[in-house]
KOLVEX-261511 format. One record per residue (C-alpha): residue in three letters; x, y, z. Coordinates in steps of 0.2 Angstrom, whole numbers, plus 5000, padded with zeros to 4 digits. Each point is the difference from the previous one (the first is absolute). Last residue first. Layout:
ALAXYZ...
This chain:
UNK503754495176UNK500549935016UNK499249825001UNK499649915019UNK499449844998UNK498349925003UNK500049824993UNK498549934988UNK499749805000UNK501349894988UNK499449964984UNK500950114991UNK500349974982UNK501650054995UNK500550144986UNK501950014997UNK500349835002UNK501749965005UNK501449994987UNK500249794996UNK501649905007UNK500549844990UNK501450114992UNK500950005017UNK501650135002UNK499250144993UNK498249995005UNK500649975017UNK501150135002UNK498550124992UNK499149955014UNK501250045012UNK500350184993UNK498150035002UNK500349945017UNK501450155005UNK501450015004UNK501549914992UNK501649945002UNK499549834999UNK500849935016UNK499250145010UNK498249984992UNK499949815003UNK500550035018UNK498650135003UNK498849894990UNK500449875011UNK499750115014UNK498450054997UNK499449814995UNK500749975018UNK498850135008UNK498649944989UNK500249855010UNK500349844988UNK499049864992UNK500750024984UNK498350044992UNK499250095015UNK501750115003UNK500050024980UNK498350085001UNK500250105014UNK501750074992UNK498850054984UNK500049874986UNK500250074982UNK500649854991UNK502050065000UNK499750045020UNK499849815000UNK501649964990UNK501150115011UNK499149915015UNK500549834993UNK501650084995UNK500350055018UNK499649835007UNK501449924988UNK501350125007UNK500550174988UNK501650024996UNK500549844988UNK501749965001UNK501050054982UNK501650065013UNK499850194997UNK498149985006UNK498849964991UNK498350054994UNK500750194999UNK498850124988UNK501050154991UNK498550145002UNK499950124985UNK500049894983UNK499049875008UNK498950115010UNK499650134986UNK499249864989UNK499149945014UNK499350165007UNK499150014982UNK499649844997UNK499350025017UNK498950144995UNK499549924984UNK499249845011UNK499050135009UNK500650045017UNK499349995018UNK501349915010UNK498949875017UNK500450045019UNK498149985003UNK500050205002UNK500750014984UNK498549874992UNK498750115010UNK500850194994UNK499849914979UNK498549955003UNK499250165006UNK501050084985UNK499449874988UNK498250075009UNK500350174995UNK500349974983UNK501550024988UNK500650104990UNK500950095017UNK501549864996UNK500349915018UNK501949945005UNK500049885017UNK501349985012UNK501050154996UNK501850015008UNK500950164991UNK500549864987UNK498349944996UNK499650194998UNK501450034988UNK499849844991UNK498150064996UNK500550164995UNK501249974989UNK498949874990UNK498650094999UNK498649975009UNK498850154997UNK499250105012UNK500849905014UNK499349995017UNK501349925011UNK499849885011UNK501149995018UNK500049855015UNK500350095017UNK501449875009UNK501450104992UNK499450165008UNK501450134999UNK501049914987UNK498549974990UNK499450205002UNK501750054994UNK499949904986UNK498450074995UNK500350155000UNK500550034982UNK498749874994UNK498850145008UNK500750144992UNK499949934984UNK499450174992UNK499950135013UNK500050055019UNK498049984999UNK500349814998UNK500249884985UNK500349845001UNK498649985010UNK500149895016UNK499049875009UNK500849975015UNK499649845011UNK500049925017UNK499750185005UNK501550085014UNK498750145004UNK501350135006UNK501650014991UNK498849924984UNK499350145000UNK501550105004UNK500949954984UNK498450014990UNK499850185004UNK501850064995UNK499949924985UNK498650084994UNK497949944999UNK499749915016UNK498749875005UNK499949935021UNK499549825007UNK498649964988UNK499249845006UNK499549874986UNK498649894999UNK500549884987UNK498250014993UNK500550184994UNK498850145009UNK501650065008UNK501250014986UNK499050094990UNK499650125011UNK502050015003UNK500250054981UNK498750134998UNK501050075014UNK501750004994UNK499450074984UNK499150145008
């Protein structure tokens, strides 16, 4: 019912979504998402297989389907949580305090390639990246890794621009944009974009945390959500 309630809402939303498939265990989502391949998955953090099931399952999914972009429905962000679900590849974190249209918004700024995260959500995910993640801006000789392009695109992805963004900004195919941030992520050590922006923020103080609540002014898209 849950599932259902949800997907109405999602359809009669300005953003025009297209449900691909909903599931309610583990199981389900993994073939869901087997067979629809959605842009996006919006996934509660806890499933029918138990609590935090669906943080739990998460990592798999992201290694399965590293091009489907993943939220999580928390019932309350705490900390552990929250840097569990960045960790298992989460694009976006949503508390269920809020209302259906943050939601809405929230699934429209993933699919732009925007991080959804309050500001103590990051703090959160920042704290734990700099005591977990040994960052390398340098190599074993003091050169700098990453090329001056890159660190234009670096400081881009840092102000919440999606690779179409950056490719109009830097005048650049999205295709090379895409493998900009492949060679930026190899030189790094890490994975993931969130990871990126959290480079930025800790080697550049002039850098400011995305805003967690844009204004969209951009006409409706129709993608394809599993819920």
């Amino acid at each position: 019912m849950g599932c259902q309630l949800l997907s109405n809402v999602l359809k009669a939303s300005r953003y025009r979504f297209s449900i691909a498939a909903f599931a309610t265990s583990s199981r389900e989502l993994c073939a869901a998402l087997d067979e629809s391949e959605p842009d996006i998955a919006v996934i509660s953090a806890t499933l029918q297989d138990g609590s935090l099931s669906g943080l739990r399952v998460m990592r798999e999914l992201h290694a399965a389907h590293p091009d489907v972009a993943l939220i999580v429905l928390l019932d309350t962000c705490e900390r552990d949580q929250v840097v569990d679900a960045f960790r298992s590849g989460a694009a976006g974190i949503f508390c269920r305090a809020k209302s259906p249209e943050e939601l809405c918004k929230c699934i429209y700024a993933v699919h732009q390639g925007q991080i959804w995260a309050s500001s103590d959500e990051l703090r959160f995910l920042l704290e734990a990246f700099k005591s977990a993640v040994p960052m390398r801006p340098a190599d074993a000789n003091g050169n700098r890794l990453l090329t001056r392009r890159e660190e234009q695109v670096v400081t881009l992805v840092a102000e919440g621009m999606s690779n179409r963004e950056i490719s109009s900004q830097l005048k650049l195919s999205e295709h090379t944009v895409k493998n900009y941030m492949f060679r930026i992520f190899n030189k790094l050590g890490i994975s993931s974009r969130v990871e990126l922006i959290l480079y930025a923020l800790n080697h550049n103080g002039t850098h400011t945390i995305p805003n967690t609540e844009p204004t969209f002014k951009a006409p409706p898209v129709k993608s394809q959500v599993a819920a």
